[in-house]
C-alpha positions as a Markdown table, in Angstrom:
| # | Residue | x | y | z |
|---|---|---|---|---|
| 1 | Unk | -7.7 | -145.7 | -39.3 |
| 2 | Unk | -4.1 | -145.1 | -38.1 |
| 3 | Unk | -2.5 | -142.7 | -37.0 |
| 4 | Unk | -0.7 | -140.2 | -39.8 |
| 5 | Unk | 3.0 | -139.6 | -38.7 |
| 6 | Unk | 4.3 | -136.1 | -39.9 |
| 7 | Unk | 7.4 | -136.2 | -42.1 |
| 8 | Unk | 10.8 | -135.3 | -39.7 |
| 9 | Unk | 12.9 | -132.4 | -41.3 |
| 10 | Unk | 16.7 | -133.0 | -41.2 |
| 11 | Unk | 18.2 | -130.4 | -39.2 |
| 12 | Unk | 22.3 | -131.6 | -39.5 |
| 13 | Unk | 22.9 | -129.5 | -42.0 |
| 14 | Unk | 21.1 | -126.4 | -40.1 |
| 15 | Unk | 23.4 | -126.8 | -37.3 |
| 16 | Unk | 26.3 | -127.2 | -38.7 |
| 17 | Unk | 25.7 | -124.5 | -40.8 |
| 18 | Unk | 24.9 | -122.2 | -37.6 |
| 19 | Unk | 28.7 | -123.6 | -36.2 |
| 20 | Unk | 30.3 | -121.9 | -38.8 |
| 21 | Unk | 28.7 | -118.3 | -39.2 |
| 22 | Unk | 29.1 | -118.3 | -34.8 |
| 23 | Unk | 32.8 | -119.5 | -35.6 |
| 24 | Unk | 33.3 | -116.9 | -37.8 |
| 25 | Unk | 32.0 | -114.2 | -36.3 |
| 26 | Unk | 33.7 | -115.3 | -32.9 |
| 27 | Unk | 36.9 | -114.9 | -35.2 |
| 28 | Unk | 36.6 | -112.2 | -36.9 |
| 29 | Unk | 35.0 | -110.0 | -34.2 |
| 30 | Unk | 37.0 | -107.9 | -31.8 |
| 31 | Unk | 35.9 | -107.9 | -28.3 |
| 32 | Unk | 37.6 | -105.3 | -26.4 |
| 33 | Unk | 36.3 | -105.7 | -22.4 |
| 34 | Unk | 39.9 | -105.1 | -21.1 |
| 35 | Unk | 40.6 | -102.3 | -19.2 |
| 36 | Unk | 43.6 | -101.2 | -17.6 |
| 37 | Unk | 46.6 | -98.8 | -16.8 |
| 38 | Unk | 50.1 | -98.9 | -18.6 |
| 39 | Unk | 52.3 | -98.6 | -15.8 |
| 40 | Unk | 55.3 | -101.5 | -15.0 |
| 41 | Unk | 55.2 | -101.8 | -11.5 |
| 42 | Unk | 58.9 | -101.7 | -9.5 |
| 43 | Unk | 60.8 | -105.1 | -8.9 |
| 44 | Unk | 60.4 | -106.0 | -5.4 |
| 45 | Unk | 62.5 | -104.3 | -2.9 |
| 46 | Unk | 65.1 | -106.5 | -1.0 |
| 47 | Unk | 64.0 | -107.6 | 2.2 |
| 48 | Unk | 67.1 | -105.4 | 4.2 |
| 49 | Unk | 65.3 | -102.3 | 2.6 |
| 50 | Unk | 64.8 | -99.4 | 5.0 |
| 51 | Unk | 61.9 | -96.9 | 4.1 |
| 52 | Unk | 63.7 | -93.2 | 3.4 |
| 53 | Unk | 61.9 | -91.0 | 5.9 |
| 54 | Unk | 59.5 | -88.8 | 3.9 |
| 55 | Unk | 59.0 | -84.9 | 4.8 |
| 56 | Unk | 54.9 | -83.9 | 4.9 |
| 57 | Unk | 56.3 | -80.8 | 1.8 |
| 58 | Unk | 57.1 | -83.9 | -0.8 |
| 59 | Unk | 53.6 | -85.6 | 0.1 |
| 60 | Unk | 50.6 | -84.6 | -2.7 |
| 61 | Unk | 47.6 | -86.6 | -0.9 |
| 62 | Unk | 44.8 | -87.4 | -3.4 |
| 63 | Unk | 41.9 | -89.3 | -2.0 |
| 64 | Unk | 38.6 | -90.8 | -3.6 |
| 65 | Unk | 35.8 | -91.5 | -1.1 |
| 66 | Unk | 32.8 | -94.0 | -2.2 |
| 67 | Unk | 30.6 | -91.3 | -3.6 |
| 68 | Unk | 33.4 | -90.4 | -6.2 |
| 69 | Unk | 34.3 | -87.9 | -4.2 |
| 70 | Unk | 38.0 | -86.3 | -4.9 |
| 71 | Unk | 40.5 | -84.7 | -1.7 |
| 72 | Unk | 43.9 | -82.7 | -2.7 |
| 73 | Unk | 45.5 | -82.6 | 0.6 |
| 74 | Unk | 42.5 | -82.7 | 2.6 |
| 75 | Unk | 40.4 | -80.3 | 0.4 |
| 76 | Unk | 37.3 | -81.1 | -1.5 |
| 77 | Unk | 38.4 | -81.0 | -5.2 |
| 78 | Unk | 37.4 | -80.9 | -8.7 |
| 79 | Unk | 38.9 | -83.6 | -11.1 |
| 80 | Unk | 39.3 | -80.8 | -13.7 |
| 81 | Unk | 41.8 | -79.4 | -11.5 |
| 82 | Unk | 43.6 | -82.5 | -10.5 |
| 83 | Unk | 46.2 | -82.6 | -13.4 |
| 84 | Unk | 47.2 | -78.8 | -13.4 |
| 85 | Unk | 47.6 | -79.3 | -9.3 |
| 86 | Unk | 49.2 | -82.2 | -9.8 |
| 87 | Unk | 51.9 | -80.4 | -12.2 |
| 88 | Unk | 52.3 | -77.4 | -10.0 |
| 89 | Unk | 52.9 | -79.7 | -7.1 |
| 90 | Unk | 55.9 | -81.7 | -8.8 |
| 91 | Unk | 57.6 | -79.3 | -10.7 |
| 92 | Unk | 57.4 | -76.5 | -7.7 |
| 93 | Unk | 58.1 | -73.5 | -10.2 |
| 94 | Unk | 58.8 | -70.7 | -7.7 |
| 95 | Unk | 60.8 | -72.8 | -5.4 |
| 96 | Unk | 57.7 | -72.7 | -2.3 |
| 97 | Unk | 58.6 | -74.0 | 0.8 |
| 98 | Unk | 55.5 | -75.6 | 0.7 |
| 99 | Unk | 55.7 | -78.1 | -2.0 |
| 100 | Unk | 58.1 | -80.1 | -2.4 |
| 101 | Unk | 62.1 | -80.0 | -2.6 |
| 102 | Unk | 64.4 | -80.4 | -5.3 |
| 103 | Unk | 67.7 | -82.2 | -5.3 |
| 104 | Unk | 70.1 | -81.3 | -8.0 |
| 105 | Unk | 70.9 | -84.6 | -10.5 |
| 106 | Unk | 73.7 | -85.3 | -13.0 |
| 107 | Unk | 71.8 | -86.5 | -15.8 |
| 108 | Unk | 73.2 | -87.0 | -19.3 |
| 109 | Unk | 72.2 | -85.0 | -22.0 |
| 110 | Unk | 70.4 | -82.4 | -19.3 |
| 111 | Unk | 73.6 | -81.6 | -17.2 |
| 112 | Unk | 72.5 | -80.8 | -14.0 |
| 113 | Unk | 68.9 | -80.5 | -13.5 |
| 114 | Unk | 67.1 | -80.1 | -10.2 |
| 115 | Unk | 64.3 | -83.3 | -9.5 |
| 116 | Unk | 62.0 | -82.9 | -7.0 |
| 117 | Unk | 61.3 | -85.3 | -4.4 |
| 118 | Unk | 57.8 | -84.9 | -4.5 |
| 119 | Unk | 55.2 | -88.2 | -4.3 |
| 120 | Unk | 51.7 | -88.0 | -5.2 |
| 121 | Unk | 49.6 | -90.3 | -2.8 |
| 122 | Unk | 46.6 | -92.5 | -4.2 |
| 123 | Unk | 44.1 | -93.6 | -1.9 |
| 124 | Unk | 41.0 | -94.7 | -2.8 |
| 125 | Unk | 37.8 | -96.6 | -0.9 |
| 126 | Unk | 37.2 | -100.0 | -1.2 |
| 127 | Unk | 33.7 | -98.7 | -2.8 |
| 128 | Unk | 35.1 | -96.1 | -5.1 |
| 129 | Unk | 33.8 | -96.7 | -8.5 |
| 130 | Unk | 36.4 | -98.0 | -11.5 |
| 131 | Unk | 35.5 | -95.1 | -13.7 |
| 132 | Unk | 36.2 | -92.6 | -11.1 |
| 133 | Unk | 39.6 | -94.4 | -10.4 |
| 134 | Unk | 40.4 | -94.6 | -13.8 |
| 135 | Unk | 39.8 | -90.6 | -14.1 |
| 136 | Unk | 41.9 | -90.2 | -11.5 |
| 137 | Unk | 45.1 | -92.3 | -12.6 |
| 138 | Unk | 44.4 | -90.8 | -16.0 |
| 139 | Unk | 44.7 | -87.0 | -14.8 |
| 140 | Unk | 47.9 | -88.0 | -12.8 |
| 141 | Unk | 49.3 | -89.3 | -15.4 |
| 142 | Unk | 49.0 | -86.9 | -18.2 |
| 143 | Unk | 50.3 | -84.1 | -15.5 |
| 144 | Unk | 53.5 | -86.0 | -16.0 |
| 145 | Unk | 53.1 | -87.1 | -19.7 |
| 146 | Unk | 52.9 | -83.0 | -20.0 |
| 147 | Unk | 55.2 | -82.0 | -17.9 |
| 148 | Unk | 58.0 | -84.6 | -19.4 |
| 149 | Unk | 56.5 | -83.3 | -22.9 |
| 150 | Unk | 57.0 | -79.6 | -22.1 |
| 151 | Unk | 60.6 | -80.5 | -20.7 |
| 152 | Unk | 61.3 | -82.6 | -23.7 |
| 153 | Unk | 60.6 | -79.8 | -26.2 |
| 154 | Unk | 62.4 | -76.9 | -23.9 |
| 155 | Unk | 65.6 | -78.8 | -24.1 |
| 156 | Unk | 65.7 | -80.8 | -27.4 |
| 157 | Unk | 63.2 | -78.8 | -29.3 |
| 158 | Unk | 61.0 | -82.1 | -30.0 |
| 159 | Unk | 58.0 | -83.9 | -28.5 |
| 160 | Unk | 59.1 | -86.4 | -26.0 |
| 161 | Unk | 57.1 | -88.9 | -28.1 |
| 162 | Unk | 59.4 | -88.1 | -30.9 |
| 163 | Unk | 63.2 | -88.4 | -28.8 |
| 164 | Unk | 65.3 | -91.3 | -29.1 |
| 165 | Unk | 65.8 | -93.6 | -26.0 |
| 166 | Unk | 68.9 | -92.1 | -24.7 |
| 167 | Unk | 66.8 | -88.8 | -24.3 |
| 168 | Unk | 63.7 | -90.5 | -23.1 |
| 169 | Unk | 65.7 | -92.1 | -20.4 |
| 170 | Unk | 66.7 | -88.9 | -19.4 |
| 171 | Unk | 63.4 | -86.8 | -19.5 |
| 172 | Unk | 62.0 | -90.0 | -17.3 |
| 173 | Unk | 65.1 | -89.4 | -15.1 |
| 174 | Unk | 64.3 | -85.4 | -14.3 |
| 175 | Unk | 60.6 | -86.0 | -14.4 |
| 176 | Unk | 60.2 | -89.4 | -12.1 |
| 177 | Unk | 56.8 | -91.2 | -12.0 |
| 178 | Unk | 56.1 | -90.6 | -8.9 |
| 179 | Unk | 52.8 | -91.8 | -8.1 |
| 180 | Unk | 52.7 | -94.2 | -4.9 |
| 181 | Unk | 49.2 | -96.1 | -4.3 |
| 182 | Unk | 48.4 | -96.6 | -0.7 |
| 183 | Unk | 45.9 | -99.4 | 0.5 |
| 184 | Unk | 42.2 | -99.1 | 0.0 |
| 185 | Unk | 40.2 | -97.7 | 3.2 |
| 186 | Unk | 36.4 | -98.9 | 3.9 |
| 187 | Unk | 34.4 | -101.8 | 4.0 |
| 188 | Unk | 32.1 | -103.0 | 1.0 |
């Protein structure tokens, strides 16, 4: 008696067939992993650039520690409050000698408009979390998105989503983005 060999199934058509339902899924699927911040960073500064002296007043100091932990100017805060603290700081409404100066600017379509000189400084650890850094960029950044918004609609009656170019140019001009990120601290 010999031995019965079992019939062989032909798979080709099985793979080729799984090729194109993982090729069409690959292009018809949207896989969104990216995460970022839309912010253009500065062209570099030429190398005969001297750093303009900055007064303690015009310094907002945020810091996140590596427990996720927020500082405004060396208190313990709350990230609910960073984006209303962030606005007071910048746009100095009563004129406080302790935040930050203003310096009166020409700027078309606003006349003369006082902009302050105030800098918000980011510093994270280097074990800070990427959601708690994202938070934080996100809260500075609507602080100014408001406060350019609230401008916007003061002087031209319109959302500063809605204005031209010329008029965007000069809302960016009177409100500055002012954010500067300083080096990472800590080992991990």
């Amino acid at each position: 008696m010999g031995k019965k060999s079992t019939p062989g199934l032909n798979t080709s058509a099985m793979s080729d067939i799984s090729f194109l339902l993982l090729a069409f899924f690959l292009m018809t699927s949207n896989i969104n992993t990216d995460m970022g911040i839309a912010r253009r960073l500065p062209p570099p500064l030429p190398p005969d650039f001297e750093k303009p002296e900055v007064r303690e007043r015009n310094i907002f100091q945020v810091k996140i520690n590596r427990n996720d932990m927020i500082l405004f100017n060396k208190e313990v805060g709350d990230i609910s409050l960073l984006k209303q603290r962030a606005k007071e700081f910048l746009g100095n409404p009563t004129n406080s000698p302790d935040l930050p100066e203003k310096v009166d600017m020409q700027i078309d379509y606003l006349g003369t408009y006082p902009v302050s000189k105030g800098v918000i400084s980011l510093q994270n650890d280097r074990g800070t979390s990427y959601e708690a850094y994202f938070k934080v960029q996100n809260e500075l950044t609507a602080a100014i998105n408001e406060m350019r918004d609230e401008l916007s609609r003061a002087k031209f009656s319109k959302a500063y989503k809605d204005l031209d170019q010329p008029h965007k140019e000069a809302i960016d001009k009177a409100i500055p983005v002012a954010i500067s990120e300083a080096e990472p601290k800590g080992g991990k």
